[in-house]
C-alpha positions as YAML, in Angstrom:
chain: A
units: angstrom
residues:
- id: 1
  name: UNK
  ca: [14.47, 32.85, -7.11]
- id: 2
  name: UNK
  ca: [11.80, 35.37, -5.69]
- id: 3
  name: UNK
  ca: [9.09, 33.68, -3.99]
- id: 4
  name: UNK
  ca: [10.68, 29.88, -5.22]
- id: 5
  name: UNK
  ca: [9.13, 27.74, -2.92]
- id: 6
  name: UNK
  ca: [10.99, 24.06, -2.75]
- id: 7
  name: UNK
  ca: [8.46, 21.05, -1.88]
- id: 8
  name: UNK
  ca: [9.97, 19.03, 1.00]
- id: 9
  name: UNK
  ca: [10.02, 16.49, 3.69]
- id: 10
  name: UNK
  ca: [12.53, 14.49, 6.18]
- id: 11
  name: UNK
  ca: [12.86, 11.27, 5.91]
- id: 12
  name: UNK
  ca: [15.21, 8.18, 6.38]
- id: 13
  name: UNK
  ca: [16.53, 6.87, 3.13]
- id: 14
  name: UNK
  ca: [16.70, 3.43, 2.09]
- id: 15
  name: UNK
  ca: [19.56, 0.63, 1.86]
- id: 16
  name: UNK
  ca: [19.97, -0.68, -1.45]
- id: 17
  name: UNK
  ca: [19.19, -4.27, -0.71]
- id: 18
  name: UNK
  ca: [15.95, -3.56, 0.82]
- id: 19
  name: UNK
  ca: [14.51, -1.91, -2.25]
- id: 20
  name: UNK
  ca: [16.07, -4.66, -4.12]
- id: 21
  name: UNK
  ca: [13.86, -6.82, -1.91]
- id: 22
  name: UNK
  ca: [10.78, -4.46, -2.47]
- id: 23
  name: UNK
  ca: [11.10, -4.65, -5.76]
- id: 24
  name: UNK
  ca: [11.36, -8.57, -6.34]
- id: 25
  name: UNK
  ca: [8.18, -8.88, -3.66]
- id: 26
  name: UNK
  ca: [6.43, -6.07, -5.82]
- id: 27
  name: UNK
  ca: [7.04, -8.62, -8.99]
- id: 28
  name: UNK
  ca: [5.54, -10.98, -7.39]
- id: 29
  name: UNK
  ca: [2.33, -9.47, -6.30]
- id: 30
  name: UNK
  ca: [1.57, -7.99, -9.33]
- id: 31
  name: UNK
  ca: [2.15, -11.25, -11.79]
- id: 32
  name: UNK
  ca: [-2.09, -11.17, -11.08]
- id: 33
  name: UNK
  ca: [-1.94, -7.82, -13.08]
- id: 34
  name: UNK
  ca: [-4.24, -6.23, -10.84]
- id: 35
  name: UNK
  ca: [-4.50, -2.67, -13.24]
- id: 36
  name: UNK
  ca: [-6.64, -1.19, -10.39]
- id: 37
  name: UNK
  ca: [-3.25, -1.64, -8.02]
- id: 38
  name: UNK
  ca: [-0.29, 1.18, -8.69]
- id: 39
  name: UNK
  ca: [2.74, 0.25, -7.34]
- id: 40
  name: UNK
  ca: [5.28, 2.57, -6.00]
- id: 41
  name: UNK
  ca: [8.92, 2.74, -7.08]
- id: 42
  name: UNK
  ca: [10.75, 0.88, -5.18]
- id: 43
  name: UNK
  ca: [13.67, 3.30, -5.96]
- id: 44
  name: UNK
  ca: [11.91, 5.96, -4.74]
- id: 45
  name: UNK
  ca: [10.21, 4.81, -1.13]
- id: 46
  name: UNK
  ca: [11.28, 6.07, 1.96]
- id: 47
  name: UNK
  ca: [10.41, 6.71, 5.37]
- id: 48
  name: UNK
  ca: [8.85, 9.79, 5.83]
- id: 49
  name: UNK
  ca: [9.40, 11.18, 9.24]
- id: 50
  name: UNK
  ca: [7.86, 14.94, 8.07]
- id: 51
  name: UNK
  ca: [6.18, 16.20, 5.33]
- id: 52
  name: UNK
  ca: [6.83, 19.84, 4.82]
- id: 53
  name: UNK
  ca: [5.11, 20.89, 2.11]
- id: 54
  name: UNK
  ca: [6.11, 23.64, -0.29]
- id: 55
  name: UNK
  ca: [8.36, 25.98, 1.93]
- id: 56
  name: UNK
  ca: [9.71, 29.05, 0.81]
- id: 57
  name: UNK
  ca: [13.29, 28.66, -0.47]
- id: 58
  name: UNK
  ca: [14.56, 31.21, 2.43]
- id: 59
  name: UNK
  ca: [13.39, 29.34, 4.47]
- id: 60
  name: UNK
  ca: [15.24, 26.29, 3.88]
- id: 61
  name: UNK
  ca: [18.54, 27.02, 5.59]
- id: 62
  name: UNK
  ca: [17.17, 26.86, 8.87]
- id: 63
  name: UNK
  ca: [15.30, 24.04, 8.52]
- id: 64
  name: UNK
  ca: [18.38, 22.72, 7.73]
- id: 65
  name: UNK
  ca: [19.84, 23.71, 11.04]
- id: 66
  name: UNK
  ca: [17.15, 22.82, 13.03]
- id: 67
  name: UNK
  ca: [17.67, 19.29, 11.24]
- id: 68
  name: UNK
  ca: [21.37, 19.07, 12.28]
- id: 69
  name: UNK
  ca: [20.54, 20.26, 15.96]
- id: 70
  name: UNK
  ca: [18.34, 17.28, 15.95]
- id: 71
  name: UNK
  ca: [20.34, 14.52, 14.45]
- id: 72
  name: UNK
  ca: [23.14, 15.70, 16.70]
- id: 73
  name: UNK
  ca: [20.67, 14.77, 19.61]
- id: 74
  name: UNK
  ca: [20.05, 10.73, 18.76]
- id: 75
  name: UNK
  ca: [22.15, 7.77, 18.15]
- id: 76
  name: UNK
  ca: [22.02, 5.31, 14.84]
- id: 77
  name: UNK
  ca: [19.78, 2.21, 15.51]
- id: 78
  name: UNK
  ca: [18.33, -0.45, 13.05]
- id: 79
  name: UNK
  ca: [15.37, -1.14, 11.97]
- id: 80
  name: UNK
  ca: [13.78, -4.26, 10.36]
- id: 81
  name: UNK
  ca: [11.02, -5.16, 8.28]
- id: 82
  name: UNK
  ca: [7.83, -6.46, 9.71]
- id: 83
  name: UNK
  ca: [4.05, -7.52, 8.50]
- id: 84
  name: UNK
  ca: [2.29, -5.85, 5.70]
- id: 85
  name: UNK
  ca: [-1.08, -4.55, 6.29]
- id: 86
  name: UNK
  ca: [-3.68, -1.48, 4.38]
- id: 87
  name: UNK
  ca: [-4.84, 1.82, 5.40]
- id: 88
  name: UNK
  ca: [-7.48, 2.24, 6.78]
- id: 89
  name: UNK
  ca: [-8.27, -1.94, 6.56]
- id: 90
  name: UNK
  ca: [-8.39, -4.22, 4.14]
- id: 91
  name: UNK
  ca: [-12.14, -3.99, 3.43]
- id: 92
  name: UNK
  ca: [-11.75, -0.34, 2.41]
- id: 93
  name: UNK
  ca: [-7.84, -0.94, 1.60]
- id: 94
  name: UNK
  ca: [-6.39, 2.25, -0.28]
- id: 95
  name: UNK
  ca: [-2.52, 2.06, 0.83]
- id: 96
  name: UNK
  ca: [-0.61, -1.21, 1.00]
- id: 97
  name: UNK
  ca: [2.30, -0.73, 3.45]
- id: 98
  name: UNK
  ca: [5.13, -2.68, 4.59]
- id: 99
  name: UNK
  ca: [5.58, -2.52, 8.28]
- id: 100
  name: UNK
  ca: [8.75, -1.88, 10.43]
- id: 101
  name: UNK
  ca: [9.92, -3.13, 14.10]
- id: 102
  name: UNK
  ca: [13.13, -2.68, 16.04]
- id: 103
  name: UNK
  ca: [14.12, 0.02, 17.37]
- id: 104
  name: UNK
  ca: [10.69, 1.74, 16.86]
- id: 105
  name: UNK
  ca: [11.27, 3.74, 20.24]
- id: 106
  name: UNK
  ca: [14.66, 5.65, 18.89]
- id: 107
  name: UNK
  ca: [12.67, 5.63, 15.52]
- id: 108
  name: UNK
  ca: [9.48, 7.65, 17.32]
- id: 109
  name: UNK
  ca: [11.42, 9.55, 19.79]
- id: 110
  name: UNK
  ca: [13.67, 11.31, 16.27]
- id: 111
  name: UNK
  ca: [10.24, 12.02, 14.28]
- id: 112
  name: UNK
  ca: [8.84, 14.01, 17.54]
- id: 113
  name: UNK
  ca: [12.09, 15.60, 17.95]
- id: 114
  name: UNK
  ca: [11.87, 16.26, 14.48]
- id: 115
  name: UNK
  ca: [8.10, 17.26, 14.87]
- id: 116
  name: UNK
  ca: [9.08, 19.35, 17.49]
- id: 117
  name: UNK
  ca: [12.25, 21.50, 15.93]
- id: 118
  name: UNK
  ca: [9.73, 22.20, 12.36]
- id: 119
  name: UNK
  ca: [6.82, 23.01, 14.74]
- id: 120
  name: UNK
  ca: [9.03, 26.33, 16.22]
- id: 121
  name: UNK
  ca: [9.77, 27.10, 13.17]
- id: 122
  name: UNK
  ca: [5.93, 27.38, 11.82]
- id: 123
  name: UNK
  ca: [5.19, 24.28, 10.44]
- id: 124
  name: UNK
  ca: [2.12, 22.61, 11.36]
- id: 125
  name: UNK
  ca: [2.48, 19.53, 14.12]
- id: 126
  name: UNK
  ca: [0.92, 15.87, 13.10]
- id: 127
  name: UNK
  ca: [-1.90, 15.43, 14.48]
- id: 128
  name: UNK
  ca: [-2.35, 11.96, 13.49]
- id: 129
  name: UNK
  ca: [0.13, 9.21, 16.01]
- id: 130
  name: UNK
  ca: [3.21, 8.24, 13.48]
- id: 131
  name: UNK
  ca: [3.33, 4.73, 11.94]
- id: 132
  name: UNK
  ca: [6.53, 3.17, 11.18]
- id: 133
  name: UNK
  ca: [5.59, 2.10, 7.67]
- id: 134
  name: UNK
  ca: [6.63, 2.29, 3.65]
- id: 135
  name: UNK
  ca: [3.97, 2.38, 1.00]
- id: 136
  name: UNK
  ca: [4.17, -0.37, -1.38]
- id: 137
  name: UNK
  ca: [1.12, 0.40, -3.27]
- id: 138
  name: UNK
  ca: [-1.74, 2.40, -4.10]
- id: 139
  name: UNK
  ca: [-5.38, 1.08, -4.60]
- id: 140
  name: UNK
  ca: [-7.11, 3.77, -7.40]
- id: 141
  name: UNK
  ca: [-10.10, 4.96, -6.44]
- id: 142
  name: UNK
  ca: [-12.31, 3.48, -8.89]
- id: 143
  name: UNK
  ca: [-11.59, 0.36, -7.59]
- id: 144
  name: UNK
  ca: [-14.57, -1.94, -7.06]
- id: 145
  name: UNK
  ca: [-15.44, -3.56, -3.30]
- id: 146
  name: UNK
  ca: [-14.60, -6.60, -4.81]
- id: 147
  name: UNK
  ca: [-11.32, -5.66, -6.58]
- id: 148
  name: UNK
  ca: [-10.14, -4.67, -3.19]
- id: 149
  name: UNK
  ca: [-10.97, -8.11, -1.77]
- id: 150
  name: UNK
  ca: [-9.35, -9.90, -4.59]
- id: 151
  name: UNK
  ca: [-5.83, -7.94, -4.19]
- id: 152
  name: UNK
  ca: [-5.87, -7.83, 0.03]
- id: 153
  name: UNK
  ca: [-6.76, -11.40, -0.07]
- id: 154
  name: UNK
  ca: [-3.39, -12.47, -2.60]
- id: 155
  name: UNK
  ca: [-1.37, -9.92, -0.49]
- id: 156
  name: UNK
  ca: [-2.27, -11.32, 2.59]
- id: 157
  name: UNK
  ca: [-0.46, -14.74, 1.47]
- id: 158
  name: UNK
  ca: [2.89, -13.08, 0.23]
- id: 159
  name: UNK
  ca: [4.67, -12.69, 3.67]
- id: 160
  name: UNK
  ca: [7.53, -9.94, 2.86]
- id: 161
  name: UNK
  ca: [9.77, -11.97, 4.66]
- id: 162
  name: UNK
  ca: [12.58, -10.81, 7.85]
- id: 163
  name: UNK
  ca: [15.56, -9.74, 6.09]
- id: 164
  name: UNK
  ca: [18.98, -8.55, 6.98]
- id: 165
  name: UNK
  ca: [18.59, -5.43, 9.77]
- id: 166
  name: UNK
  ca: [18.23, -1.46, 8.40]
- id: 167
  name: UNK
  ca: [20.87, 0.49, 9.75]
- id: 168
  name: UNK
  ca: [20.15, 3.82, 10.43]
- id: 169
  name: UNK
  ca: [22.34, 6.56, 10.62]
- id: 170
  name: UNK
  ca: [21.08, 9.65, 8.96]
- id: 171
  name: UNK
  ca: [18.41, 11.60, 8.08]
- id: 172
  name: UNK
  ca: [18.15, 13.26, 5.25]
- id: 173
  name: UNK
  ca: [16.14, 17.12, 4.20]
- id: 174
  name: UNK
  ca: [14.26, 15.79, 0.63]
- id: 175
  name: UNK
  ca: [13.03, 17.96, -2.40]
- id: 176
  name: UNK
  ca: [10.21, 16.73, -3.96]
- id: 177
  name: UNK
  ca: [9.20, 17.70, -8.00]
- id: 178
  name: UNK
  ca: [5.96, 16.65, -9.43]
- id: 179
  name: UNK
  ca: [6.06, 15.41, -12.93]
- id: 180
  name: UNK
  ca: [3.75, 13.56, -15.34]
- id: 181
  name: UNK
  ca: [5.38, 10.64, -14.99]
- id: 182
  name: UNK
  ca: [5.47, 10.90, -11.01]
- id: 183
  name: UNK
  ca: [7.40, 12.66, -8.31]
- id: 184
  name: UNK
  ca: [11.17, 12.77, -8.48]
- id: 185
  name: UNK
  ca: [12.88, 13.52, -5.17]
- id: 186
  name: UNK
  ca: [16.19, 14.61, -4.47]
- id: 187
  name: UNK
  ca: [18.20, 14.75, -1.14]
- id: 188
  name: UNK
  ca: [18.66, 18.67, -0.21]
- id: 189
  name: UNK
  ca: [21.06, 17.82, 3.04]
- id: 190
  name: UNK
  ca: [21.87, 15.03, 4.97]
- id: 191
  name: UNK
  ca: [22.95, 14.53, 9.09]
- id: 192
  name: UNK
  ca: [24.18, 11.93, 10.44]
- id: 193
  name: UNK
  ca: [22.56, 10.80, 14.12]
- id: 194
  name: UNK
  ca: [25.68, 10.93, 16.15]
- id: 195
  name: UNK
  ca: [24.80, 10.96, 19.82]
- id: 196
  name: UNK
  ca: [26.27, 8.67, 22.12]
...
């Protein structure tokens, strides 16, 4: 246990049915077998509100309580799911994300809160302005121009579709392990958002 350190973020898990979705769009997509495209697990995408990094396991208990303090300060809201797009464009595409809309001002105004509570407790504060999105894919690096081209031009004809609305009413502390096969995460704590 001495000097364990436990790598973390918040985020806002999932409802079944939209990684359900995610999964059957993913299928879809990748029926070109693109093999310079790596898809991410729909069972394992989230929305990532804060990455912590690797924090020292004594340290985790009040991050936890600053967590509570802030769920206690918001109400639920939904979500839904929106256009697809690429960071940082699709000429130089490297992440393929699925947007969200709704209630994206409840949505912003619990990741500063959130932003806010980790910063007094030492953690570094985004610097870059949050983006309401889930990663769908990964382009590899070795990726040709022209490979790139290819996959944002067939994603850029598979609209994701509106589906039924995301609920949110938690947020939840997640652990993070690094494996060979990919990262396995597992919720630490979760608070419900139970302002009025």
């Amino acid at each position: 246990m001495n000097g364990e350190t436990i790598r973390s973020f918040i985020a806002i898990e999932l409802p079944a049915e939209l990684v359900v979705r995610m999964k059957s769009y993913q299928s879809g997509l990748s029926a070109s077998r693109l093999r310079f495209v790596k898809w991410v697990d729909p069972g394992s995408i989230h929305l990532t509100l804060k990455f912590l990094g690797n924090v020292d396991a004594k340290r985790i208990e009040a991050v936890k309580g600053a967590l509570e303090a802030v769920a206690a300060l918001h109400r639920s809201f939904q979500l839904t799911t929106g256009r697809t797009g690429f960071f940082p464009g699709p000429q130089r595409a490297r992440v393929f994300w699925l947007g969200l809309e709704g209630d994206i001002v409840e949505l912003s105004g619990l990741q500063q809160g959130i932003d806010r509570a980790m910063a007094a407790l030492g953690f570094e504060s985004e610097s870059r302005p949050f983006t309401a999105h889930l990663t769908l894919a990964r382009l590899r690096e070795e990726c040709s121009r022209e490979q790139r081209l290819e996959f944002t031009g067939l994603a850029e004809h598979a609209a994701f579709g509106a589906g039924p609305p995301i609920k949110v009413r938690s947020v939840s502390l997640m652990r993070s392990r690094l494996t060979p096969q990919g990262a396995v995460y597992t919720r630490l704590a979760e608070y419900e958002l139970n302002a009025v």
